[in-house]
C-alpha positions as CSV (number, residue, x, y, z in Angstrom):
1,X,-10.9,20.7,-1.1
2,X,-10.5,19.9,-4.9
3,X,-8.0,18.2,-6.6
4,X,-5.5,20.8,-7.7
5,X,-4.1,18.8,-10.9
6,X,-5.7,15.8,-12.8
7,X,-2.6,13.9,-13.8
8,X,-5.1,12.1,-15.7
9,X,-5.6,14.6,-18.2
10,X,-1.7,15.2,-18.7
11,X,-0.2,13.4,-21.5
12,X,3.4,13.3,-19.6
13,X,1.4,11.9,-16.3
14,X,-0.2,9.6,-17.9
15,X,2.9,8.1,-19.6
16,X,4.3,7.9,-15.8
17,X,1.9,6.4,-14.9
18,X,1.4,3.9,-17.2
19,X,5.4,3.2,-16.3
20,X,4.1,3.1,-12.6
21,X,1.2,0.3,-13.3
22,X,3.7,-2.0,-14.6
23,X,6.3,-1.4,-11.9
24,X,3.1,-2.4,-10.0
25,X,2.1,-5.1,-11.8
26,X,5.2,-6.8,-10.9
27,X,4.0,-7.2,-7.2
28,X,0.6,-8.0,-7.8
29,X,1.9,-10.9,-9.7
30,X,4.2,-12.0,-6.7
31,X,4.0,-14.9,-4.3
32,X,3.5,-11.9,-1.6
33,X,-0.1,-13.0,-0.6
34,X,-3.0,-10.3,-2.0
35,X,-4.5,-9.8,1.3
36,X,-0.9,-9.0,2.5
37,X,0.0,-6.7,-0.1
38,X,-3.3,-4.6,0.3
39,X,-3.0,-4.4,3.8
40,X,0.4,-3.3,3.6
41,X,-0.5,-0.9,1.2
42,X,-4.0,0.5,3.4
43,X,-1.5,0.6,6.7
44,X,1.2,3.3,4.5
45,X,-1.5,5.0,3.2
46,X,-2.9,5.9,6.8
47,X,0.2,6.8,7.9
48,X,0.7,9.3,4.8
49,X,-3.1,10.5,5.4
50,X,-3.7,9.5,1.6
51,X,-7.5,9.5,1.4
52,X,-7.7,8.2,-2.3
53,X,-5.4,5.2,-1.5
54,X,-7.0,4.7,1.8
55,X,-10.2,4.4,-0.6
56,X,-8.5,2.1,-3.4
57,X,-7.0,-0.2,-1.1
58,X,-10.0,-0.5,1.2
59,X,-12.8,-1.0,-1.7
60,X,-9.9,-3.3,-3.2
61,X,-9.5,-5.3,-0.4
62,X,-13.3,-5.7,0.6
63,X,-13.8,-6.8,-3.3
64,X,-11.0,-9.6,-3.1
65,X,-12.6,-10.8,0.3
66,X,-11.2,-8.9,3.3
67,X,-13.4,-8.8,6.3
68,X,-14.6,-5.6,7.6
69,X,-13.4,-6.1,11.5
70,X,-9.6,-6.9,9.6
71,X,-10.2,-3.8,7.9
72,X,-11.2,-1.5,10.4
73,X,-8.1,-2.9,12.6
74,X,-5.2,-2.1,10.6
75,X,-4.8,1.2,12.2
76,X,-4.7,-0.7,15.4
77,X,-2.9,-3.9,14.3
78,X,-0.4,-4.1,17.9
79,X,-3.7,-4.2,19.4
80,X,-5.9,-6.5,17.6
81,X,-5.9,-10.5,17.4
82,X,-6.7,-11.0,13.8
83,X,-3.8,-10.8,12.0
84,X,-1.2,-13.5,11.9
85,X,2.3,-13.3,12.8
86,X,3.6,-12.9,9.1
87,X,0.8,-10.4,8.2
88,X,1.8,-8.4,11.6
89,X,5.9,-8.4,10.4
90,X,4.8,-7.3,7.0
91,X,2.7,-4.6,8.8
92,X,5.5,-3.8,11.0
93,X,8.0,-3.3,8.0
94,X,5.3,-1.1,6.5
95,X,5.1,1.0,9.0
96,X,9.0,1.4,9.7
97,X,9.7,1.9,6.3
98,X,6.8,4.5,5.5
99,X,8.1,6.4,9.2
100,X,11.7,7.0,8.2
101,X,11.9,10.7,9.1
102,X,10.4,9.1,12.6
103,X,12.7,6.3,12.9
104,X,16.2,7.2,12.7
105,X,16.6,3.5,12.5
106,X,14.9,2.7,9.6
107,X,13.6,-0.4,10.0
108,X,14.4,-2.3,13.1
109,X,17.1,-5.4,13.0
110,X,14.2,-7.3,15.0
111,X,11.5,-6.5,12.5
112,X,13.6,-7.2,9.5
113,X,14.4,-10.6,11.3
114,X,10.3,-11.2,11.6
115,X,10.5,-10.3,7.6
116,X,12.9,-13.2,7.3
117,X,11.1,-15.5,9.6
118,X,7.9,-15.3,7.6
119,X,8.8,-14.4,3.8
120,X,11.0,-16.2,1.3
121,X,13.2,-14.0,-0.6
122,X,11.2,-13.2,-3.8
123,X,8.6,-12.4,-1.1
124,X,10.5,-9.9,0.8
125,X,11.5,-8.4,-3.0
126,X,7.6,-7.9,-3.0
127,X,7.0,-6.5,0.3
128,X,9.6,-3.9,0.1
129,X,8.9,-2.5,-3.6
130,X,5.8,-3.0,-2.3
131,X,6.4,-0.3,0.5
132,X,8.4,1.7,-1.9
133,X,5.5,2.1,-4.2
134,X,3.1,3.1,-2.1
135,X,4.9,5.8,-0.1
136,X,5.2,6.9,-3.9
137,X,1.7,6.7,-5.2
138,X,0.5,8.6,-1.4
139,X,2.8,11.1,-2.3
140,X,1.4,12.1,-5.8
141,X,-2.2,11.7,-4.5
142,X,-1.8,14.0,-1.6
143,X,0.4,16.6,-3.5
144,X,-2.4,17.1,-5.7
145,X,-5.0,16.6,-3.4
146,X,-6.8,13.3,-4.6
147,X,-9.9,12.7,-2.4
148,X,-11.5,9.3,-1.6
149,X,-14.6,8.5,-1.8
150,X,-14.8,7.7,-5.5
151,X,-12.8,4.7,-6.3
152,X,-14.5,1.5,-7.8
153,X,-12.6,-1.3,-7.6
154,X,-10.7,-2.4,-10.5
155,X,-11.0,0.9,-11.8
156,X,-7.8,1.3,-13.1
157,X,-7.2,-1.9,-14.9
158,X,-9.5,-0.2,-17.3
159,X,-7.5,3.2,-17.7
160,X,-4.1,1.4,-18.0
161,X,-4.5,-1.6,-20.2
């Protein structure tokens, strides 16, 4: 399968996402800990079977220092012991928030409390643009079918700056 658009080569696309990056920026620059906000971002992009995010936040993660065995267990993170008990709310909100046509709920009054119990408030700001964002970058990826395989991390630090 190729890509059916390169919104890299369109001058309007590139202006939104330039726009995007900075919206972006504004969690990477957070309190919301790096390994949580990758995660976060790996765990919605599995869920929206995005392969070039699944590839960007994987290589991304490894290169700031995630361990493989954490990597290769976010798919499973209910059933895995190496993620702590903020990491697994943030997950869980993740999750909930990328499901909605799933959920009718949305996200769950008890996960929302586990949000609480583990983020401060500029935190939680984080986490949930956070969510927002990366339903929205899976979308545009898989729409024009972006395939993984070639991201380099820090790649696009270079193409928006």
């Amino acid at each position: 399968m190729d890509a059916r658009f390169n919104m890299l080569d369109n001058e309007i696309a590139v202006k939104f996402f330039k726009r995007f990056a900075n919206a972006s920026l504004v969690i990477h620059q957070s309190p919301l800990p790096k390994s949580t906000q990758e995660l976060v971002s790996l765990r919605a992009s599995q869920i929206n079977g995005c392969g070039w995010c699944i590839d960007m936040h994987t290589k991304e993660a490894s290169a700031a220092g995630e361990t493989p065995v954490r990597l290769h267990l976010v798919a499973a993170w209910r059933e895995s012991t190496v993620f702590t008990e903020a990491e697994r709310a943030a997950l869980a909100l993740a999750e909930e928030g990328t499901r909605l046509a799933d959920a009718h709920h949305g996200v769950s009054d008890e996960t929302w409390a586990q949000v609480r119990k583990h983020y401060d408030d500029d935190q939680i700001a984080a986490l949930v643009s956070l969510v927002a964002v990366i339903n929205a970058a899976n979308r545009l990826a898989v729409i024009v079918h972006q395939q993984g395989g070639s991201y380099e991390p820090g790649m696009f630090a270079a193409v928006f700056n």
